[in-house]
C-alpha positions as CSV (number, residue, x, y, z in Angstrom):
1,X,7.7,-16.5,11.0
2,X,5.8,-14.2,13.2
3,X,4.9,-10.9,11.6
4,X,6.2,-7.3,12.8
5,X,3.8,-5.4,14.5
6,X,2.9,-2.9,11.6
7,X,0.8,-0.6,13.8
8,X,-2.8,0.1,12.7
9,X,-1.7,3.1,10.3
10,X,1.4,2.9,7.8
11,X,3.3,5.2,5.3
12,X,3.0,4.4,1.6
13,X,5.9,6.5,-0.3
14,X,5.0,6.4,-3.8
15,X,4.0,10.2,-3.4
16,X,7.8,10.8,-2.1
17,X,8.8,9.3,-5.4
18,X,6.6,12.3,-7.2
19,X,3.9,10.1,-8.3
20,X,1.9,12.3,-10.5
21,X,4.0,15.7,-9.5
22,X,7.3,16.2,-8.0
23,X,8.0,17.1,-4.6
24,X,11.1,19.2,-3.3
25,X,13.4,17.0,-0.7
26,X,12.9,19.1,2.1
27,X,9.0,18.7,1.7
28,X,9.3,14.9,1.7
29,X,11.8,14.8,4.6
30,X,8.8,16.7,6.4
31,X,6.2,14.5,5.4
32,X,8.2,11.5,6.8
33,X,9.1,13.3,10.3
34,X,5.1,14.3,10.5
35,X,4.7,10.8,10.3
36,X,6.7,9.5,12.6
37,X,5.4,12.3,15.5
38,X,2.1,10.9,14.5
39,X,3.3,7.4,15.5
40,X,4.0,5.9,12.7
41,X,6.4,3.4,12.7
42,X,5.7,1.0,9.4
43,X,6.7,2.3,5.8
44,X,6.5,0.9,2.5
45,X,8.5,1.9,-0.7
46,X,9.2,-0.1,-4.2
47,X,11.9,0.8,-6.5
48,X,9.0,1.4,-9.0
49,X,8.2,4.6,-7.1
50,X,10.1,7.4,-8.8
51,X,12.6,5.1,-10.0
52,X,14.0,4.8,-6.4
53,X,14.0,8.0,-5.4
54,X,11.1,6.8,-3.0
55,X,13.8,4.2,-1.5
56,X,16.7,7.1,-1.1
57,X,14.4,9.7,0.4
58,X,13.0,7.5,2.6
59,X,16.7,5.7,3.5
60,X,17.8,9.4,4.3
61,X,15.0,10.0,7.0
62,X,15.0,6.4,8.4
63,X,18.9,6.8,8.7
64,X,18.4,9.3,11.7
65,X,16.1,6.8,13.5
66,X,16.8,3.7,16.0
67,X,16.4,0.9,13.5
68,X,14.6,-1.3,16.0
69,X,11.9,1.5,15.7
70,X,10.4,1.0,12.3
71,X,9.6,-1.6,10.2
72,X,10.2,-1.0,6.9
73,X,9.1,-3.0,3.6
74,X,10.1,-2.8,-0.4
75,X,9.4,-4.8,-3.3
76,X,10.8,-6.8,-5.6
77,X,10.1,-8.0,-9.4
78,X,11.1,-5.0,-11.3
79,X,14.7,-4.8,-11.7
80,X,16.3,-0.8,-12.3
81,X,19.0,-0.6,-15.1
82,X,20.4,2.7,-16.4
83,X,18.7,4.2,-19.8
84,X,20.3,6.7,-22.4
85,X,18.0,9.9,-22.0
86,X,19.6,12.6,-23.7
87,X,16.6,14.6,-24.6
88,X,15.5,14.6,-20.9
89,X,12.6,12.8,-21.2
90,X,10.3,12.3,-17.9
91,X,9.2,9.0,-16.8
92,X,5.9,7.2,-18.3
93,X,4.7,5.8,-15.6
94,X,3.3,8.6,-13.4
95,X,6.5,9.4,-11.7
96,X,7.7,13.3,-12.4
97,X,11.4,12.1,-12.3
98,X,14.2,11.7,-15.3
99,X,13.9,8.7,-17.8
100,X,17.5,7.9,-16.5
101,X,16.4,4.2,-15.6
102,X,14.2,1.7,-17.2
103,X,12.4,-0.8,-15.0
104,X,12.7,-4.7,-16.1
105,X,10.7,-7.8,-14.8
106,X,12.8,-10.4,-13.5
107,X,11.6,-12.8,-11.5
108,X,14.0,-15.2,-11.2
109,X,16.3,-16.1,-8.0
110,X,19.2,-13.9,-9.3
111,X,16.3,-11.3,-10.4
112,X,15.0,-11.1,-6.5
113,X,18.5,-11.2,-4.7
114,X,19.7,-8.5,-7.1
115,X,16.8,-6.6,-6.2
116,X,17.0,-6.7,-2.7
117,X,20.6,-5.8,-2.6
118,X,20.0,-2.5,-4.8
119,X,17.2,-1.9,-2.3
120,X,19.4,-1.7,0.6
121,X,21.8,0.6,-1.3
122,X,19.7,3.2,-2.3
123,X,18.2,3.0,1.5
124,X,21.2,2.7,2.9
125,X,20.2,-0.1,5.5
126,X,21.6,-3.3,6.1
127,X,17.8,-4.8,6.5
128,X,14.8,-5.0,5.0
129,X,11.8,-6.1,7.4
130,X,9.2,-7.2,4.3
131,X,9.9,-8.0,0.9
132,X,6.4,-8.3,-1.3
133,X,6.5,-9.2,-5.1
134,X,5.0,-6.6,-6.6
135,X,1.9,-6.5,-9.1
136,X,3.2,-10.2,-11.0
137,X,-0.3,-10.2,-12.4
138,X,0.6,-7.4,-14.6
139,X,3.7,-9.0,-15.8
140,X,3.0,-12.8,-15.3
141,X,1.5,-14.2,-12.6
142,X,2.6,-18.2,-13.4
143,X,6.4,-17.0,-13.2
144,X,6.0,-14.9,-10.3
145,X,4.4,-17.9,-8.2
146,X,6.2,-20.9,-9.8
147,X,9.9,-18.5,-9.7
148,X,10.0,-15.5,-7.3
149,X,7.7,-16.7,-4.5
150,X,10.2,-19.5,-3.8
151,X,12.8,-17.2,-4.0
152,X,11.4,-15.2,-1.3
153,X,10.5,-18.1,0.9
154,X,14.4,-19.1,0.3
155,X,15.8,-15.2,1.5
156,X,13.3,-15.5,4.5
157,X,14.9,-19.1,5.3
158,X,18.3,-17.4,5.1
159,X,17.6,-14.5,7.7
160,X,17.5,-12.1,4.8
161,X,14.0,-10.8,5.5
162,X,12.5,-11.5,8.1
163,X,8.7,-11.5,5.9
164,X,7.5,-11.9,2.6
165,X,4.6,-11.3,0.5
166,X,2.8,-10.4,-2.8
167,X,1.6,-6.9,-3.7
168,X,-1.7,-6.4,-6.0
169,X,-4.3,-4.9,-7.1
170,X,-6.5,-8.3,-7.6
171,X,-7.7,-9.9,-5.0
172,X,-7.7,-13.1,-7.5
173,X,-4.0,-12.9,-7.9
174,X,-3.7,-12.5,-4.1
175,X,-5.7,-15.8,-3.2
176,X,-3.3,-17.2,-6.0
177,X,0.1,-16.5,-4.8
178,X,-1.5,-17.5,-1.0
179,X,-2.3,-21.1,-2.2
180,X,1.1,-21.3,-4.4
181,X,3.5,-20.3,-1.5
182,X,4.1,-19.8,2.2
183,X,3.6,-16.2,2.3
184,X,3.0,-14.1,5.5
185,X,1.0,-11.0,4.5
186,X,-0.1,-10.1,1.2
187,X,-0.4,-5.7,0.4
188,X,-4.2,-5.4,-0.8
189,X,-4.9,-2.3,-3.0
190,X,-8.6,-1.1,-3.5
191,X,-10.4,-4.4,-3.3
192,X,-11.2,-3.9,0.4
193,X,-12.6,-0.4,0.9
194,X,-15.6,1.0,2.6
195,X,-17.4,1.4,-1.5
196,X,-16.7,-2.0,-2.1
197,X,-15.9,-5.6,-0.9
198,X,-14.9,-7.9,-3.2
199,X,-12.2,-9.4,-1.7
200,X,-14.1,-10.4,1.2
201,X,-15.9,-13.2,-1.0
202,X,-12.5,-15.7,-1.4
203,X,-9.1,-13.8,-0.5
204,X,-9.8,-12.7,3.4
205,X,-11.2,-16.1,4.5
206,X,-8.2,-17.7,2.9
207,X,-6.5,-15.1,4.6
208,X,-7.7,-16.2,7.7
209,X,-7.6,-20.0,7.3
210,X,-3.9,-20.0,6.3
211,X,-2.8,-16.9,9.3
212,X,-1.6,-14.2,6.0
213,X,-1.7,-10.9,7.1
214,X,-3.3,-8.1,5.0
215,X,-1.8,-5.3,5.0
216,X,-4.6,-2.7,3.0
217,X,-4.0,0.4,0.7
218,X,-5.8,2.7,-1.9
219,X,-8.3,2.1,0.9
220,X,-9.7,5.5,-0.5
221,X,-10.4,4.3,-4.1
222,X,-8.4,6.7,-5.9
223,X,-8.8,9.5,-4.0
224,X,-13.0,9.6,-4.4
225,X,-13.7,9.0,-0.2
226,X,-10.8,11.3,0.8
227,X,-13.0,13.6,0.9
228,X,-15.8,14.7,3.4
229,X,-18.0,16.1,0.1
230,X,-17.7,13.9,-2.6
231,X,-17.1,16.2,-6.1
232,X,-18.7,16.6,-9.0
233,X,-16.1,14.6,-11.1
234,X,-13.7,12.1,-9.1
235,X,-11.1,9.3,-10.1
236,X,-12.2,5.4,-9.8
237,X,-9.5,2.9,-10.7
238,X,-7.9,5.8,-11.8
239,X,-10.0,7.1,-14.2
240,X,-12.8,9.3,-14.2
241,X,-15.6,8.1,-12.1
242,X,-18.8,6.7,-13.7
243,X,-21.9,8.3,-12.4
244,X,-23.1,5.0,-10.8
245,X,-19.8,5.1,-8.4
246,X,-20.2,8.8,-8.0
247,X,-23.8,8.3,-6.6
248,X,-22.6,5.2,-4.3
249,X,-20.3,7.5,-2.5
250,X,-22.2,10.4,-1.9
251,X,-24.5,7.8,-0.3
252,X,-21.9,6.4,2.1
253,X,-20.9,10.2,3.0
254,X,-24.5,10.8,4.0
255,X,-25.1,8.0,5.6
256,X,-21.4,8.6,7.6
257,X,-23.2,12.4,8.4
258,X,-25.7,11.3,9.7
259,X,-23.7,9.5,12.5
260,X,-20.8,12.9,12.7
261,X,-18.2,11.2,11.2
262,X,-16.7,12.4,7.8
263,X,-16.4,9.9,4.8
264,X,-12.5,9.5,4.9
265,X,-12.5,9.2,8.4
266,X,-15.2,6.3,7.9
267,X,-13.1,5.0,5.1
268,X,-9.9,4.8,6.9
269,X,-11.3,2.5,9.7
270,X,-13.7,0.2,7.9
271,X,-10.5,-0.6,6.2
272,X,-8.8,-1.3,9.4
273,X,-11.0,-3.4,11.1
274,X,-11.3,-6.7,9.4
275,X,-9.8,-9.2,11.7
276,X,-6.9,-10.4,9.2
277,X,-6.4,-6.5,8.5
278,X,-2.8,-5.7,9.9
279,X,-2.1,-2.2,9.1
280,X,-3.9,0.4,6.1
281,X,-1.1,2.0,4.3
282,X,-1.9,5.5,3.3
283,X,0.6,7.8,1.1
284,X,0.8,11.6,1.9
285,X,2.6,14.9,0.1
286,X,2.4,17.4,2.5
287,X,2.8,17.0,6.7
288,X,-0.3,18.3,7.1
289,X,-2.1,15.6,5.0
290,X,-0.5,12.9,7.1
291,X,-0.9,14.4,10.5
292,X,-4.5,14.6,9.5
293,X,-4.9,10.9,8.4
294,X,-3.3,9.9,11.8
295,X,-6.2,12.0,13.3
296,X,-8.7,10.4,11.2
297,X,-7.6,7.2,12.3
298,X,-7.7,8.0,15.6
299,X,-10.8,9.6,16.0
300,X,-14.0,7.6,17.3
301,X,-16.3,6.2,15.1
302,X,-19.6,4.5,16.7
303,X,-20.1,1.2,16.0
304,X,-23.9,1.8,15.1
305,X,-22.5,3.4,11.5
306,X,-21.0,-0.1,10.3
307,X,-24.7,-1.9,11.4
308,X,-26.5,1.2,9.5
309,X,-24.3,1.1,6.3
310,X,-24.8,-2.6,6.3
311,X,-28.6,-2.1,6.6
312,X,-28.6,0.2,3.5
313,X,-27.2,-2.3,1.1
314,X,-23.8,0.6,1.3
315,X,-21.6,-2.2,2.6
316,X,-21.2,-6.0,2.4
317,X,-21.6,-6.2,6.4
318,X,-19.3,-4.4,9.4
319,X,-15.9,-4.2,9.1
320,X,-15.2,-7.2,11.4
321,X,-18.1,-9.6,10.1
322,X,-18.0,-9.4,6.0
């Protein structure tokens, strides 16, 4: 099946589902209709993100727009049930939202349908355009390949979806699930990024010999090239930055100066511009961060910088060669 057109920039809503700190409605409502004025017509949520209050936030928005204008993509693998919480404890897994649900691994053909359908009710559609297994290498990658990939492949045979994938943030487990199963795209976190390739060894040529999309996020490697001035202390992987990685990216922001371009515009389009890239995902909090991204994305970037960086050992090669 043919993919969507994703557009070059997308919406990631895990911040909508207060990852790391919560977020009134009205200021995530915002954040989604700067988005869309900026263009943006591809969003991806999970369940996992705030314990589906990414899904209803962004349902609530979406519900005010044609729905042959967006494209819009969840996840599937981690089943929500209801929890007893009755001393009000917050979630542990970086969401600032009640305990009220506990997330369970299912992949099994009930597992994904059930899924799906709970999906659609907290976003209140009757579609969803992509449906991507999310992170089975941190549950178990043999199940999620041998069980929920054909489960997938069965719900895009039905009409159901129109395309499915696998979310992750190896690029191991990627090139894995893309030799197990038809897939169409696969959602690439931090393993394609202007401070590092590795994913460009094995998982994009496969990418292009089979025709699987990529569609690329935590293109900004935890936040340390979101800036123009790289700090003092930064998160990697999410976790304090070693020195080594520290000094890598200051180098890639000087060597981005010395051209006029700013490291996270640099960052964002390196990203973009491998040939079996189809869209970079980037989250936001605030209207102004998103507008700003869309700017960054959109800004002009000479194609002398990818040669240079290249020629300093900074990169693997230009975006469209590595």
């Amino acid at each position: 099946m043919s993919l969507p057109d994703l557009g070059r920039l997308g919406f990631g809503a895990a911040g909508i589902g207060n990852l790391y700190r919560a977020m009134d409605d009205d200021v995530a409502a915002a954040t989604l209709g700067a988005a869309w004025d900026a263009g943006i017509r591809y969003f991806d949520t999970a369940p996992h993100y705030g314990l589906g209050l990414s899904e209803r936030r962004l349902g609530a928005v979406l519900a005010a727009k044609p729905r042959w204008e967006f494209v819009i993509s969840t996840k599937v693998g981690r089943i929500l049930e209801p929890a007893a919480n009755p001393d009000g404890a917050r979630d542990s897994e970086g969401f600032d939202v009640p305990a009220d649900t506990v997330r369970r691994w299912d992949p099994s053909e009930a597992g994904i349908r059930r899924s799906i359908e709970d999906s659609l009710d907290r976003l209140g559609l009757e579609t969803i355009d992509i449906a991507y297994l999310h992170d089975p290498d941190v549950y178990d990658l043999d199940a999620g390949i041998t069980q929920a990939l054909p489960a997938l492949e069965k719900l895009r045979a039905e009409g159901l979806v129109r395309a499915i994938g696998v979310g992750a943030n190896s690029a191991d487990a990627l090139a894995a699930c893309i030799r197990g199963a038809d897939l169409d795209l696969v959602m690439l976190a931090g393993r394609y990024t202007l401070l590092e390739q590795p994913a460009a060894a094995d998982l994009l040529p496969l990418c292009a010999e089979r025709g699987v999309g990529v569609a690329n996020v935590g293109v900004y490697n935890s936040g340390l090239l979101a800036r123009p001035v790289v700090p003092e202390t930064a998160n990697y992987n999410y976790a304090p930055a070693p020195a080594d990685i520290l000094a890598k990216a200051r180098a890639l922001a000087a060597c981005c100066a010395d051209y006029g371009v700013e490291l996270p515009t640099a960052a964002l389009q390196f990203a973009a511009n491998h040939p079996v890239v189809r869209t970079v995902v980037v989250g936001a909090t605030s209207p102004a961060q998103i507008t700003q991204t869309a700017e960054r994305m959109a800004e002009p970037v000479p194609a002398a910088l990818w040669d240079e960086l290249a020629r300093r050992g900074l990169t693997a090669g230009g975006p469209d060669r590595a």
